[in-house]
C-alpha positions as MATLAB code, in Angstrom:
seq = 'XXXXXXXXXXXXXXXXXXXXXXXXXXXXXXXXXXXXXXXXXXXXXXXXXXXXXXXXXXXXXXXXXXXXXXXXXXXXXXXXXXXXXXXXXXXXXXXXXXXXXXXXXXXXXXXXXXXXXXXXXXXXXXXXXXXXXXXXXXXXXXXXXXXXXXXXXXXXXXXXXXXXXXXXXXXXXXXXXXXXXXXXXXXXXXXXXXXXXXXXXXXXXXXXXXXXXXXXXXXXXXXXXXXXXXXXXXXXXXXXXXXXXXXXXXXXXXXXXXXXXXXXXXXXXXXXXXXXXXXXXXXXXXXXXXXXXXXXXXXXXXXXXXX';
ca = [
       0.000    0.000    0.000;
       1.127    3.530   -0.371;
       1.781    6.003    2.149;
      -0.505    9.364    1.959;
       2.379   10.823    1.283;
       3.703    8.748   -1.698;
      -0.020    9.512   -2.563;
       0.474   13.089   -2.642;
       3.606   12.705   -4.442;
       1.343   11.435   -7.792;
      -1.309   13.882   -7.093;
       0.835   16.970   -7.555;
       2.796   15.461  -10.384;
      -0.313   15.505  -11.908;
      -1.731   18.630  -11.124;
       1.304   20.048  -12.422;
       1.398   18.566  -15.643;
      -1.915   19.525  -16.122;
      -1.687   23.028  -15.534;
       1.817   23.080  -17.453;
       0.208   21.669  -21.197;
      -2.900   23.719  -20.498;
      -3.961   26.935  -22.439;
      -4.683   30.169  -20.992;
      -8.473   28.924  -20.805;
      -7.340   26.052  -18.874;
      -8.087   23.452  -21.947;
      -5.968   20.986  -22.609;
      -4.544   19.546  -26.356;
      -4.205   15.702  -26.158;
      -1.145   16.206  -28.187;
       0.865   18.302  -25.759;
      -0.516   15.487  -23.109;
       0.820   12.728  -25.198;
       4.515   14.819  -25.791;
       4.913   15.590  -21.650;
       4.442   11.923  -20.769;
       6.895   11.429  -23.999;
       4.406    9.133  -25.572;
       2.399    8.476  -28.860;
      -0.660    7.044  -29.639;
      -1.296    3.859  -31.894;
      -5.248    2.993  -33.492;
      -5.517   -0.592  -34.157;
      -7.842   -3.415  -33.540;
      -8.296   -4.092  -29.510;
     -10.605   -6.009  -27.398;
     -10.640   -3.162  -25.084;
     -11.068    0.501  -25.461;
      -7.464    1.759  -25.066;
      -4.118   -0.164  -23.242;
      -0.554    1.886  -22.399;
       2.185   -0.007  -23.948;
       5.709    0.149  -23.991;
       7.449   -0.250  -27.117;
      11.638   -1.711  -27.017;
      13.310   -0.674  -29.841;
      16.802   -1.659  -30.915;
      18.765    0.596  -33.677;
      21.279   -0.534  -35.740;
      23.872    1.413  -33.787;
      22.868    2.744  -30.244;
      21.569    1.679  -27.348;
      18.188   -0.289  -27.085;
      15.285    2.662  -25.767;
      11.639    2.501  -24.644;
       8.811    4.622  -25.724;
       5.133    4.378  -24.310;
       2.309    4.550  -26.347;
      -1.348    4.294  -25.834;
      -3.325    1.955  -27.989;
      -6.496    2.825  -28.924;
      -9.406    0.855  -30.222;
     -10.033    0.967  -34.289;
     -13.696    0.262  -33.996;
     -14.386    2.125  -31.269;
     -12.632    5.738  -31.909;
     -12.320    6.299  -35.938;
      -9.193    9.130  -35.473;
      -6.097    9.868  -36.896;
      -3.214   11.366  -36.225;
      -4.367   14.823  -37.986;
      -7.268   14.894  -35.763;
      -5.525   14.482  -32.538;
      -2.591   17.190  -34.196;
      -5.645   19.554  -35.097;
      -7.743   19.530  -31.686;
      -8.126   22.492  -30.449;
     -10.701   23.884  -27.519;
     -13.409   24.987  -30.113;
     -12.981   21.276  -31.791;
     -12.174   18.549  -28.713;
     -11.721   15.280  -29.405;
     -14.616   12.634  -27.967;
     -14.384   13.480  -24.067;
     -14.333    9.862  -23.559;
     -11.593    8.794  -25.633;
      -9.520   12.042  -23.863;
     -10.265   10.727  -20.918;
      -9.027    7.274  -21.888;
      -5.514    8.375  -23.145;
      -5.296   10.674  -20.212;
      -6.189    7.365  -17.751;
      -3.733    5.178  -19.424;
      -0.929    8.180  -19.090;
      -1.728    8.480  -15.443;
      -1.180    4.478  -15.073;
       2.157    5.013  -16.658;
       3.443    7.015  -13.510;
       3.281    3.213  -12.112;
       5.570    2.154  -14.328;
       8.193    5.011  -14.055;
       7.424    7.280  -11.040;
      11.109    8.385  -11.091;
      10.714    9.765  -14.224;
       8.688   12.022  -12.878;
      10.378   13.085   -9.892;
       8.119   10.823   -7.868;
       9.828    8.899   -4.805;
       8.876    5.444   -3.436;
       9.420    3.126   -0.501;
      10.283    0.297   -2.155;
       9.915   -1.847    0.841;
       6.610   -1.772    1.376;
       5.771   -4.653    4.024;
       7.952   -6.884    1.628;
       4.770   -6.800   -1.264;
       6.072   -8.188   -4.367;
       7.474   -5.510   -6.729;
       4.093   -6.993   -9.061;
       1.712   -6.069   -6.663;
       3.097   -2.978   -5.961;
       3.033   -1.853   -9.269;
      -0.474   -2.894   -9.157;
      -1.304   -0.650   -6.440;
      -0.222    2.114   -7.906;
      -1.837    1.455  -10.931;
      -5.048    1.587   -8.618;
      -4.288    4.687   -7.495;
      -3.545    6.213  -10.348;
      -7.341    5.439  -11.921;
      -8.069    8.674  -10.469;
      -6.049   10.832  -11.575;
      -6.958   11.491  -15.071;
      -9.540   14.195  -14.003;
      -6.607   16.465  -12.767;
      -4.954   16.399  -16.295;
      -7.792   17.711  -18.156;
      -9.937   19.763  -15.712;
      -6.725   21.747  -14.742;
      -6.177   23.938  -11.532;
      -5.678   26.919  -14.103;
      -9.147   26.242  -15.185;
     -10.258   26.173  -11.740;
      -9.190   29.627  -10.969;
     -10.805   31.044  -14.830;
     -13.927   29.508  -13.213;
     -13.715   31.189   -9.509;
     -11.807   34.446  -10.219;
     -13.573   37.567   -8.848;
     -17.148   35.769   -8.358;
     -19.432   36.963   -5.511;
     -21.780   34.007   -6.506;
     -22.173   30.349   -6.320;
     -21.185   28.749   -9.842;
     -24.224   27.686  -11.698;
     -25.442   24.341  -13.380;
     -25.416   25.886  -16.496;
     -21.858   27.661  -16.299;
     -20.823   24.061  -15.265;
     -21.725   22.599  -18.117;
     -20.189   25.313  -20.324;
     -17.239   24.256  -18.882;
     -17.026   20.801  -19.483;
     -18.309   21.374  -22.793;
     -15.183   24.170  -23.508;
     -12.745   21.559  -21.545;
     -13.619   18.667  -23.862;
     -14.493   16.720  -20.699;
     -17.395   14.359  -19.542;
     -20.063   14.571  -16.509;
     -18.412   12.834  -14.787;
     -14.858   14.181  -15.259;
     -16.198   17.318  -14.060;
     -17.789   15.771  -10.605;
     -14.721   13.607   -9.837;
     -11.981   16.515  -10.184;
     -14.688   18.716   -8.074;
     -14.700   15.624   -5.530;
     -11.006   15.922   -5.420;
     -11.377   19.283   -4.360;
     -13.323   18.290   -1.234;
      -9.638   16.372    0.681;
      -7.311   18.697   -0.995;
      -4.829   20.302    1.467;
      -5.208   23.352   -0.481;
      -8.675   24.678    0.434;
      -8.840   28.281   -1.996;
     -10.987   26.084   -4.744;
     -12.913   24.122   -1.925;
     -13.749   27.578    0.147;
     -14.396   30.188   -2.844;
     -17.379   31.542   -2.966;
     -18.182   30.056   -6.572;
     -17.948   26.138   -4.961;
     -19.533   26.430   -1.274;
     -22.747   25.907   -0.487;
     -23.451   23.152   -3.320;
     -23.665   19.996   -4.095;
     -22.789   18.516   -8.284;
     -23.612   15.474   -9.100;
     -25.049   13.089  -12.443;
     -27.432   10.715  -13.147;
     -29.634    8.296  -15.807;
     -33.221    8.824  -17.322;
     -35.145    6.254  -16.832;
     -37.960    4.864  -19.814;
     -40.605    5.678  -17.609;
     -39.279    9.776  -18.329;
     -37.875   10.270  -14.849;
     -34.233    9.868  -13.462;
     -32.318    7.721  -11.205;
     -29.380   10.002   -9.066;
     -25.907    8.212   -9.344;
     -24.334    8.016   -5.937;
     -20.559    8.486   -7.668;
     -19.179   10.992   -8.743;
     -20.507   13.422   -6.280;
     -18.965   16.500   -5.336;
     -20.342   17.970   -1.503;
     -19.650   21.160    0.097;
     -21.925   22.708    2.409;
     -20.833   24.499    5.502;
     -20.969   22.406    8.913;
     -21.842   19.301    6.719;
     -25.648   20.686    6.446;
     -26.635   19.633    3.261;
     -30.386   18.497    1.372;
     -30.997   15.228    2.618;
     -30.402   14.139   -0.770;
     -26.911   14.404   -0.461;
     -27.097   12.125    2.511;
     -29.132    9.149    1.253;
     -27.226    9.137   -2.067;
     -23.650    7.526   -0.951;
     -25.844    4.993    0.658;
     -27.780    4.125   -2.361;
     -27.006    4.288   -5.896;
     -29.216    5.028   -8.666;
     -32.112    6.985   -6.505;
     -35.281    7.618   -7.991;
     -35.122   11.642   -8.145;
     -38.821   11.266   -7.365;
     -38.241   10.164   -4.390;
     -35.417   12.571   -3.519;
     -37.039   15.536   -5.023;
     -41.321   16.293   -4.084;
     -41.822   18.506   -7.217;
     -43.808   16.493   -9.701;
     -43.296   19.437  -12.439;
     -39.476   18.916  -12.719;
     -37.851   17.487  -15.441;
     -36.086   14.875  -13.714;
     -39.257   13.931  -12.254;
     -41.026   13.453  -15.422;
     -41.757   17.479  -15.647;
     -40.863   19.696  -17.871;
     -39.094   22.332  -16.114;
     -35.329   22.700  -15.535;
     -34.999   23.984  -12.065;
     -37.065   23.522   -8.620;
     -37.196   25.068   -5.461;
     -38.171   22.597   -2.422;
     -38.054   22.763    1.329;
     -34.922   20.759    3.471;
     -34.542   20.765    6.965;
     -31.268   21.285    8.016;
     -29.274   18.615   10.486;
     -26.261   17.484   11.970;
     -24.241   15.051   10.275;
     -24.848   12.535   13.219;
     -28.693   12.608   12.495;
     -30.586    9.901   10.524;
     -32.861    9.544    7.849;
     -36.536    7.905    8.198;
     -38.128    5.762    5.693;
     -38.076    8.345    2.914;
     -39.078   11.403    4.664;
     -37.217   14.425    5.222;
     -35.522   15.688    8.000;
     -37.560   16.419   11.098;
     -37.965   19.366   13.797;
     -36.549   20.331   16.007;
     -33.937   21.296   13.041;
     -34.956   25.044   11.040;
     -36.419   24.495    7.273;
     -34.389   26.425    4.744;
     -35.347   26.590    0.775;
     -33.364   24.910   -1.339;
     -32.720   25.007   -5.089;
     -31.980   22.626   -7.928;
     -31.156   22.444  -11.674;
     -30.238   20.509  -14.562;
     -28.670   21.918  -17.601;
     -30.679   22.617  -20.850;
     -27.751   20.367  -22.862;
     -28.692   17.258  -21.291;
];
């Protein structure tokens, strides 16, 4: 296992690299991803969406050298390599496939963390040097987020606000970043045990909770309990945000009482409801919300038009 330390260690390599290919805007080219890990990307046939491989090769004269490469699925992603040399932030790749090369480049750091300035115990309880690789590999399936949602985006999105961040500015984001959904929560979930509180406590992320979910055929929604991104001050929060991590894929008709919104089977796009505020140490009945003696406060919710 790795320390929290070692953990950092991959966590600010990352940020860093992130915020060093990144544009002014805070968007990331795949292309300047692919040249800082010193790697390339290969389409052929795979049974899998994309794989990080490392490539021996032998000159005639000169010492034998290793590249990395990602290999990405033929049938899945129909690119080339003018399309990833012409992205730019007004024409992204697919967020998904950026988000696969930039997962497969964050499992490289596994491979060759001193590379990257990145320092390990190699001891580790005497674990196998296999297994350790492996857990770093699981750590690293995290850390994609902070290579394409970028700290220097994060401060585009929070300078000189005096309001909360809205649903619909959140979605211009991700849209402008090339990013998915769920990107977007999981970097703001990162935000939430960062040492490094001035995203966490700005103005434009307290007070709010982000998170995604699936319609349903019946024309309502069920409320995915991950990613989910938290922050409300003293932990009091819409109940919803306290039965979710227990259960995944909530009706929103239960979590929500307003028949006219969308992810209810309404039509409209936002929805103001009552929630009683609590401690964190209180507990949830059968469904209803939170009881007296705790005050009622008015909450508000929203979806974005783009869904």
């Amino acid at each position: 296992m790795l320390s929290a330390q070692e953990i950092a260690q991959f966590t600010e390599v990352c940020t860093r690299i992130g915020d060093e290919v990144a544009d002014e805007s805070g968007f990331v080219k795949i292309r300047d991803l692919l040249n800082r890990f010193h790697a390339s990307v290969i389409v052929r046939p795979l049974l899998v969406e994309g794989m990080l491989a490392s490539i021996e090769e032998r000159p005639s004269n000169g010492p034998q050298s290793q590249r990395w490469a990602v290999l990405i699925d033929s049938e899945t992603y129909r690119i080339s390599d003018a399309d990833i040399a012409n992205e730019s932030s007004s024409c992204p790749l697919a967020p998904r496939l950026r988000n696969t090369i930039a997962h497969e480049l964050a499992h490289s750091l596994a491979f060759r963390p001193s590379e990257f300035g990145i320092t390990l115990n190699h001891s580790h309880g005497g674990e196998t040097k296999g297994r350790f690789v492996r857990s770093i590999e699981h750590m690293t399936e995290g850390l994609s987020p902070l290579l394409l949602f970028t700290d220097k985006a994060l401060r585009q999105l929070i300078k000189g606000r005096k309001t909360q961040v809205s649903v619909e500015e959140l979605d211009d984001l991700r849209q402008r970043l090339g990013i998915s959904r769920d990107v977007l929560v999981a970097r703001l979930w990162r935000l939430r045990v960062a040492e490094d509180g001035r995203f966490r406590d700005s103005t434009a992320l307290r007070g709010l909770g982000v998170g995604i979910g699936e319609w349903t055929p019946d024309g309502g929604a069920r409320l995915r309990s991950w990613p989910l991104y938290i922050n409300f001050d003293r932990n009091i929060a819409p109940s919803v945000f306290r039965m979710l991590p227990k259960q995944d894929r909530l009706s929103a008709r239960t979590a929500f009482p307003d028949v006219d919104w969308v992810l209810s089977g309404g039509r409209e796009h936002k929805t103001t409801f009552l929630c009683e505020q609590a401690s964190q140490h209180s507990n949830y009945q059968r469904g209803s919300w939170w009881r007296p003696p705790y005050r009622q406060r008015r909450a508000r919710a929203a979806v974005p038009f783009s869904m």
